[in-house]
DOVO-34824 format. One record per residue (C-alpha): x, y, z; residue in three letters. Coordinates in steps of 0.02 Angstrom, whole numbers, plus 50000, padded with zeros to 5 digits. Layout:
// DOVO-34824
XYZala ...
***
This chain:
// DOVO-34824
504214954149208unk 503284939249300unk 502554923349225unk 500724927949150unk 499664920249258unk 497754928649190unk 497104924949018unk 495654936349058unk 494954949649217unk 494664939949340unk 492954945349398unk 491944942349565unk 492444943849744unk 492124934549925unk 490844922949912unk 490174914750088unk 488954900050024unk 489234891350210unk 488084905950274unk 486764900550169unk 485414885450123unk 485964876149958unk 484374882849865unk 485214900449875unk 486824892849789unk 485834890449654unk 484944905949644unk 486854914349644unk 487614903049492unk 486294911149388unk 486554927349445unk 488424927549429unk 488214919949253unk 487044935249231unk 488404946649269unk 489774940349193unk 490644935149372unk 492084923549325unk 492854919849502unk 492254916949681unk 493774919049843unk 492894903749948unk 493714895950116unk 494234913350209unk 493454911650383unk 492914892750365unk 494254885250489unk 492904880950634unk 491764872850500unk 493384863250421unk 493944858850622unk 492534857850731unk 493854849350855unk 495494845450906unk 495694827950794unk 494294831150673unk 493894836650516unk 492584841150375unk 492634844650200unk 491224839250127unk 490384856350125unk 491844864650033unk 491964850449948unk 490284853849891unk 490384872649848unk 491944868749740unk 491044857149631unk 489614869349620unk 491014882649576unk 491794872549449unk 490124865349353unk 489754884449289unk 491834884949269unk 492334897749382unk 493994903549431unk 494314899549612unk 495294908849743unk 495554896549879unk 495624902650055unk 496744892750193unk 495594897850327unk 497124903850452unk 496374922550464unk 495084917150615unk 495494903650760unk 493924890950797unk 493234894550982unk 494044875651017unk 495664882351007unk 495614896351103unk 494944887051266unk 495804870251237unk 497704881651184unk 497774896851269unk 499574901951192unk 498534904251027unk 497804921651083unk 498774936951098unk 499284950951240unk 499194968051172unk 500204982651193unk 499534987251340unk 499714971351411unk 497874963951427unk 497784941251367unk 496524942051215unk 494884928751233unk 494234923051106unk 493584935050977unk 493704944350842unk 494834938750702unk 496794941750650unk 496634937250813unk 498464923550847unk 500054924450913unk 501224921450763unk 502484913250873unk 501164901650968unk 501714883650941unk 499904880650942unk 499444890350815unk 500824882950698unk 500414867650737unk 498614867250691unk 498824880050559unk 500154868950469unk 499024855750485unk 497484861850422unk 498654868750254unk 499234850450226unk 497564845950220unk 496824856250102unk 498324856049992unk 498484840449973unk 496614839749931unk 496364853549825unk 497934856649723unk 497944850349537unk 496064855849529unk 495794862149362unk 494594877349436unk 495994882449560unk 496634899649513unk 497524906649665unk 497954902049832unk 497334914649959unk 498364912350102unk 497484917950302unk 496764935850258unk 497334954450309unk 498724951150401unk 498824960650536unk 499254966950732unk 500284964950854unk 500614954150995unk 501804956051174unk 501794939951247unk 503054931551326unk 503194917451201unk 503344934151088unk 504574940951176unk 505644924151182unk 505774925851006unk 506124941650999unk 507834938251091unk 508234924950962unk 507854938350830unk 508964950750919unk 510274939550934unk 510364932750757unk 510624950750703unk 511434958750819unk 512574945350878unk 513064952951066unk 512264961851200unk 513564975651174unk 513204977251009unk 511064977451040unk 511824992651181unk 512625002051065unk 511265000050910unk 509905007151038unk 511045016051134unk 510515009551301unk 511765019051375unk 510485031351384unk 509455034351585unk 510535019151624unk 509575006351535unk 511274995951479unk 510694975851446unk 512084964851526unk 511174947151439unk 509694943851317unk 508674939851434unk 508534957751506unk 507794960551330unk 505884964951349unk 504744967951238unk 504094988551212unk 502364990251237unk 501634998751400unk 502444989551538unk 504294993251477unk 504885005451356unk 503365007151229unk 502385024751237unk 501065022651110unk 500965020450925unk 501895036350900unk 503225037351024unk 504465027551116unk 505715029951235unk 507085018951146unk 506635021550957unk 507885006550910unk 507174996051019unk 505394998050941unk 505794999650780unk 506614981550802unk 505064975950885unk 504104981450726unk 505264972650589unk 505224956350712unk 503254957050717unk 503064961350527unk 504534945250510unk 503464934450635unk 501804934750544unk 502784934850364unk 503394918350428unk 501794911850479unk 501324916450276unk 503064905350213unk 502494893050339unk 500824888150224unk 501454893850069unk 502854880550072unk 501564867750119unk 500634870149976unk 502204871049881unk 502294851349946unk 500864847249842unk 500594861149724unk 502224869149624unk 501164880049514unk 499844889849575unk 500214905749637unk 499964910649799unk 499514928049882unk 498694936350017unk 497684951750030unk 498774968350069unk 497834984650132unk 498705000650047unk 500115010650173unk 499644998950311unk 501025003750438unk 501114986450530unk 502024978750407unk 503454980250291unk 502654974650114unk 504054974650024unk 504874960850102unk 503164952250108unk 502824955049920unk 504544945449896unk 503944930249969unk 502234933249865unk 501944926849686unk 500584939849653unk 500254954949759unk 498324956449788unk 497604970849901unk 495844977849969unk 495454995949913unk 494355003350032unk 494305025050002unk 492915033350127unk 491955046950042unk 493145058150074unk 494605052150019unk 495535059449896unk 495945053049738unk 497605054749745unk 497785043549875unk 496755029449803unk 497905031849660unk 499495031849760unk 499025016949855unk 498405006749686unk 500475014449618unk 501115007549790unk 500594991149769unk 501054987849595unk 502854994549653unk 502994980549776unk 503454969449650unk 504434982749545unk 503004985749420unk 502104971549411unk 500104970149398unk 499254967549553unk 497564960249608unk 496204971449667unk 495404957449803unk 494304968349883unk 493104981849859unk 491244987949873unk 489974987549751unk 488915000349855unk 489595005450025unk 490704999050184unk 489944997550368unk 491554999750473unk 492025018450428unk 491165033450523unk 490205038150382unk 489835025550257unk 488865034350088unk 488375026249931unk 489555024449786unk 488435035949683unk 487795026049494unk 489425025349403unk 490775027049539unk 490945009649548unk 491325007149395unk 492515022949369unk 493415016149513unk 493704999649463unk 494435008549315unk 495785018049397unk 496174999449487unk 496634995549312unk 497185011549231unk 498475009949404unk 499124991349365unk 497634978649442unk 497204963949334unk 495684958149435unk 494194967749492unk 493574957149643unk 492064963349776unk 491794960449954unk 490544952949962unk 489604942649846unk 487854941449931unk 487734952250071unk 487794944550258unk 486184943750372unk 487034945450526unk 488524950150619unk 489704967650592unk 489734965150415unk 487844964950375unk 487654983350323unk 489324979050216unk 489054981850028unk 488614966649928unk 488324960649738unk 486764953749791unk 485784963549909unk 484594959550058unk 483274959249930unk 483904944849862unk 483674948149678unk 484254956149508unk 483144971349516unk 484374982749609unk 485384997849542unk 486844989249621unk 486774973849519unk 486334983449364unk 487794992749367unk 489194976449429unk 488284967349288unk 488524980349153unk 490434980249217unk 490574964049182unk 489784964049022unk 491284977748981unk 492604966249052unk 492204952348961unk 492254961848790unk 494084970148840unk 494354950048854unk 496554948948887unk 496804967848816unk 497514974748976unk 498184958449059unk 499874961549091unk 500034980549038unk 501534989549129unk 501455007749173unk 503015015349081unk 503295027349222unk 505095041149222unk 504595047049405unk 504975036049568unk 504705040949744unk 505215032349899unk 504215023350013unk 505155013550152unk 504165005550311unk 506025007050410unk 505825025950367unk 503975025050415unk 504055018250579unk 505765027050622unk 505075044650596unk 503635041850699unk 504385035850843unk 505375048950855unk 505145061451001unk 505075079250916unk 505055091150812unk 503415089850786unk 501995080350827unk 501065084650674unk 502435075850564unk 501645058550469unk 502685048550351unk 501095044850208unk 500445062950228unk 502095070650176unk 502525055250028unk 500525061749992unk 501165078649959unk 502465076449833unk 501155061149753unk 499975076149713unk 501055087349645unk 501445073649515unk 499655067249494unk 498945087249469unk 500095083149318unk 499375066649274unk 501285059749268unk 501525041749294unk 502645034949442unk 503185023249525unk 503375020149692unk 505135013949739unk 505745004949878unk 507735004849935unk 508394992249817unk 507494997849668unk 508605002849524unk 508445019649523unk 509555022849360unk 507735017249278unk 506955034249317unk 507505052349271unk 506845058649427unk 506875048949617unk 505785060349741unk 506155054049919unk 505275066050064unk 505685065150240unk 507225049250182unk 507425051950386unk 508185036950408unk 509825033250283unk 510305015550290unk 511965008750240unk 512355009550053unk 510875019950007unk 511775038050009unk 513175027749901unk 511595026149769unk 510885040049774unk 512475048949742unk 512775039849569unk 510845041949502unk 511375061449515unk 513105059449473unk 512505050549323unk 511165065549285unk 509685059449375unk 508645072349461unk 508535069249659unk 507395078949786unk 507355076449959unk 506465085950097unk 506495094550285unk 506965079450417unk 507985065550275unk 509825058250322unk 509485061850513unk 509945045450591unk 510465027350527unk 509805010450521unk 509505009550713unk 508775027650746unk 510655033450815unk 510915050750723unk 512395051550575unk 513315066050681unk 514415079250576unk 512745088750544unk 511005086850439unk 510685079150310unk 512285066250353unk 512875056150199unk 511715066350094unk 512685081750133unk 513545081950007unk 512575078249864unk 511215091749923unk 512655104749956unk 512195111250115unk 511945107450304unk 510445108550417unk 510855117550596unk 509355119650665unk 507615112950639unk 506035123250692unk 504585119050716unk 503025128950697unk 501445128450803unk 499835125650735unk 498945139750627unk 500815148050638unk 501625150650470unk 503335158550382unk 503315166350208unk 504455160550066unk 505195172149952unk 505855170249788unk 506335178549611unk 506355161149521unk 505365160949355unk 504695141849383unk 503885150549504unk 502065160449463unk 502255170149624unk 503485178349749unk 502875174649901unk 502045160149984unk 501865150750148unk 502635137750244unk 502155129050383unk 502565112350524unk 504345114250486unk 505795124850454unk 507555120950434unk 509105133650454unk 509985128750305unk 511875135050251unk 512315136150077unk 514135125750031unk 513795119449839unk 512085121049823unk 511195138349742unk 509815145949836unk 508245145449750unk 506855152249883unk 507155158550056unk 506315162450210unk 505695181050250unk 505335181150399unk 505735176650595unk 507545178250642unk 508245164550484unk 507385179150375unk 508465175250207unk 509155159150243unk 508875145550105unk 507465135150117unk 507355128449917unk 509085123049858unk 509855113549715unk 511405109249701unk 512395103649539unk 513215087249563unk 514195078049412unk 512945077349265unk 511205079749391unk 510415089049509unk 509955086849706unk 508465097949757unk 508205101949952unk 506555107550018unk 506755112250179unk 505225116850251unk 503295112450188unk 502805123550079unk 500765126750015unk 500175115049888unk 500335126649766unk 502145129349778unk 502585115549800unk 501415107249615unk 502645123749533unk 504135116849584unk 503895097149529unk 503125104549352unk 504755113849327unk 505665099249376unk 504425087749248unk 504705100449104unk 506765099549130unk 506585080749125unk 505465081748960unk 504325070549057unk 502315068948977unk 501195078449080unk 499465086549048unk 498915102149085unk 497275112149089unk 496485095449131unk 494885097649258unk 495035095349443unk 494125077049466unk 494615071149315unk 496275060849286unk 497265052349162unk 498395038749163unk 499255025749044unk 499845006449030unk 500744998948877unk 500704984548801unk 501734978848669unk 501494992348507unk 499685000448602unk 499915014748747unk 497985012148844unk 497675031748908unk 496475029349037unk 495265048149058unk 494255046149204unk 493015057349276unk 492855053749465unk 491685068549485unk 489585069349464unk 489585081349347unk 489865084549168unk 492005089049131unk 492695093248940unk 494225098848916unk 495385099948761unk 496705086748734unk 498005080048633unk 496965061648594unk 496155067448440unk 496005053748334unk 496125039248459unk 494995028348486unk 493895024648608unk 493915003748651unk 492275004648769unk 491145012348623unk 492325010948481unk 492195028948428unk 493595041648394unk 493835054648486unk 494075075648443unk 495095085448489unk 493955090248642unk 493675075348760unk 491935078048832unk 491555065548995unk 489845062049092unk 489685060149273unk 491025046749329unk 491285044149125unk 492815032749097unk 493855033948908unk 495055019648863unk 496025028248706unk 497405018248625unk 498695024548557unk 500055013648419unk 
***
């Protein structure tokens, strides 16, 4: 596991004291010391007050706010500023902005608004690091570097597109190897030099978001553009490295964001941080699969929660109250799912701009007398008491599933089956049938050891790169438990199709091949049939997708009953040396589907529990000798339920707990266990 680097929760969030007189500063020390706020992130968006011009520069305002920071000894996360470009920039260094996909030259505007291969951009950029570096580091209130904010976007410009060539060439080598990987072959569109290389957005080969005509091509363009900006990160984290050797740095992640590949970012990252924003209707699950994602990034390690609301957001269509108590229960299941910091945006709520309707410690009313405060305050009061309990608790989890942003942008690019096919919704689906179980997991990226785990889940593994089929094959060979789905070991690294018939190099580890794939309209459904006793039914529906599967090792376990495939497999598994491989070849109702991962649970011997009510959801770190069991109601009402915890006790009130666990509206329970 990583160095240690919290003695305590950090606990606070984005605090913007350049927006306001210095009599308000003072008003917020108190109030922060009132609610037990331990940290401030400072210095995000503060590059056109830092340089208000070409050759000039200011610090004496952050120079200011730090020493105000560090008199009532708070923990400070130090923005570089890089996330917005001053107005000066733009005008003066036009190669700074960015062209979009369909073509249009940004103004100046907005923010994550540069071209990461602008010399400009580096330039100043590098500049402005060395600066504040140099200035900063060794402070004794410095806790984290928070380098630019969000990453995120794209850009199609021709300096872009330059270095895209470069990129191309480094890894492919020759033209006729970039033809073959994207098999340009196809309507004539052979390249005869790099320089015929352009970039696909609208004006060449680009469709939209979701569709391309040369999948290689775009796919490429996606890991150069997640590469680009992950360099313009290594570009100011080695400059603080110049001056500081110590302080780790991060920057702020957002959940299954497809832009960017995060786990080759969270390599290059000390500490993984992220910004958990659910809308009202998200569902828990997800919030829990994104909190399991990020901790993954770093193979299990704890993560910072950097952002989040006290109350409500402004930017989503519908933006309701956290009602009392979800705040809090939330910010549990941020720790309960690996976070070691519980940090807010925003500290004191803007009065002006998009953001001013954003969710803030303090309020427009300016004061303590606000349910809001109340409850952050009472949060912190809890925090404080749990002290350096949790810091550094792993999640012992025996289930892994695969996420991979090749896979992710690969399946979507692709034209057909079906347009109703999404990468996180179908990971989602196999997430929920673990978390209806309350099971811990993982979530694994390609060169994760899967030997760790007893079971590796891994829907829609589309896109089989070299050497993964190789390791898959000896987790099952070695009695692992593998499950893969409808659409996995269709095409290789470069979107060209492993021919010899579906699923390619998992063929024979699943025990079967794919010959057709169908897809289903909308509202249109097939029926599933089986006499298997994991199952509670005999029947049930399928939808999106159905695969014509033939049996050649594998065991039917479910088929279709109905259409002209009527009693074709659709559920396999296949014995292979000491494990199994499990096949799911169509998308089966939620129902089914939670049967067939308990069965595969109770096989493994794998902790789950049962009976527990829907809302309400359990999880568990360790930490040395104690197991933390965190029992979290995420729903208004009142939930019991009986439980295996008897005799536990309860760290937030100190009381032990019967036999029947009995939770308030958004109630949270910290048991231990030794």
């Amino acid at each position: 596991m990583r160095e240690q680097y919290f003695d305590k929760m950090l606990y606070g969030g984005d605090y913007n004291p350049e927006q306001w007189p210095k009599d308000i500063w003072e008003e917020d020390m108190r109030m922060f010391n009132e609610a037990h706020i331990n940290s401030a992130t400072i210095n995000v968006f503060s590059w056109a007050r830092l340089q208000p011009s070409e050759n000039e520069y200011d610090f004496s305002e952050l120079d200011a706010v730090i020493e105000r920071l560090a008199k009532e000894d708070m923990e400070i996360v130090l923005g570089t500023s890089t996330a917005a470009i001053p107005a000066w920039m733009c005008r003066k260094f036009p190669d700074v902005t960015r062209v979009d996909f369909e073509g249009r030259k940004h103004k100046f505007g907005h923010r994550h608004n540069h071209c990461p291969n602008s010399p400009s951009f580096k330039r100043f950029a590098s500049e402005l690091v060395h600066r504040l570096a140099q200035r900063y580091s060794g402070h004794p209130n410095l806790k984290i570097w928070h380098i630019s904010n969000e990453y995120s976007g794209e850009c199609y410009c021709e300096q872009c597109e330059k270095a895209f060539r470069v990129w191309v060439k480094d890894k492919y080598e020759t033209i006729e190897v970039v033809n073959e990987a994207w098999n340009m072959s196809f309507w004539g569109h052979t390249l005869y030099e790099f320089d015929d290389i352009v970039v696909p957005n609208y004006l060449g080969d680009g469709i939209h978001d979701t569709a391309a005509a040369f999948a290689g091509l775009s796919i490429d363009y996606r890991r150069f553009n997640s590469d680009s900006l992950l360099n313009n990160f290594k570009m100011e984290r080695d400059i603080i490295r110049l001056y500081d050797k110590e302080t780790p740095t991060t920057t702020n992640l957002m959940g299954t964001y497809k832009g960017l590949d995060y786990f080759k970012w969270a390599k290059e990252m000390d500490i993984v941080s992220w910004d958990n924003y659910p809308s009202y209707n998200t569902p828990l699950s997800h919030t829990a699969m994104n909190h399991d994602l990020m901790r993954g990034l770093k193979g299990g390690e704890s993560f910072m929660l950097m952002e989040q609301t006290p109350s409500q957001q402004n930017w989503q269509p519908y933006n309701a109250l956290k009602r009392p108590g979800k705040m809090r229960v939330q910010s549990y299941q941020s720790i309960a799912h690996g976070a070691d910091s519980i940090q807010f945006f925003q500290l004191r709520r803007s009065k002006g701009a998009v953001e001013k309707f954003h969710g803030a410690v303090i309020e427009h009313a300016g004061h303590s007398n606000t349910r809001v405060y109340r409850e952050v305050m009472e949060l912190g009061r809890e925090l404080k008491r749990l002290g350096d309990d949790l810091i550094g608790a792993e999640t012992k989890a025996r289930v892994g599933i695969l996420f991979d942003w090749d896979n992710y942008w690969a399946l979507e690019y692709t034209s057909g089956p079906s347009v109703a096919l999404r990468y996180v919704d179908q990971i989602q689906r196999y997430y929920d049938a673990c978390y209806s179980r309350h099971v811990d997991i993982d979530m694994l990226h390609m060169d994760s050891k899967f030997s760790k785990y007893d079971i590796v889940l891994a829907p829609v593994l589309y896109m089989v790169k070299e050497g993964v089929s190789e390791k898959i094959d000896a987790f099952v060979s070695q009695g692992g438990t593998f499950l893969t789905t409808y659409m996995s070991g269709i095409v290789d690294q470069s979107d060209n199709v492993h021919l010899g018939g579906y699923p390619g190099p998992l063929r024979e580890t699943l025990g079967i091949w794919v010959e057709e794939i169908d897809a289903l309209a909308p509202g249109t459904t097939n029926i599933l049939a089986t006499e298997a006793a994991l199952f509670s039914q005999g029947r049930y529906k399928c939808e999106m997708l159905c695969d014509l599967v033939h049996l050649e090792s594998a065991e039917m376990v479910v088929a279709y009953n109905s259409d002209f495939y009527k009693g074709m497999p659709a559920v396999t598994k296949n014995r292979f040396g000491s494990g199994e491989a499990w096949y799911v070849g169509t998308v089966p109702e939620q129902t089914m589907l939670n049967e067939l991962i308990a069965h595969i649970l109770t096989e493994k011997e794998i902790e789950t529990f049962d009976d527990v009510p829907e809302g309400v959801e359990i999880a568990s770190r360790v930490k040395g000798e104690k197991t933390f069991y965190f029992i979290m109601n995420h729903r208004n009402d009142v939930q019991q339920f009986h439980s295996s915890f008897k005799g536990c006790t309860d760290v937030l009130t100190n009381q032990k707990v019967s036999d029947k666990i009995q939770l308030e509206p958004f109630d949270v329970k910290l048991l231990v266990k030794k």
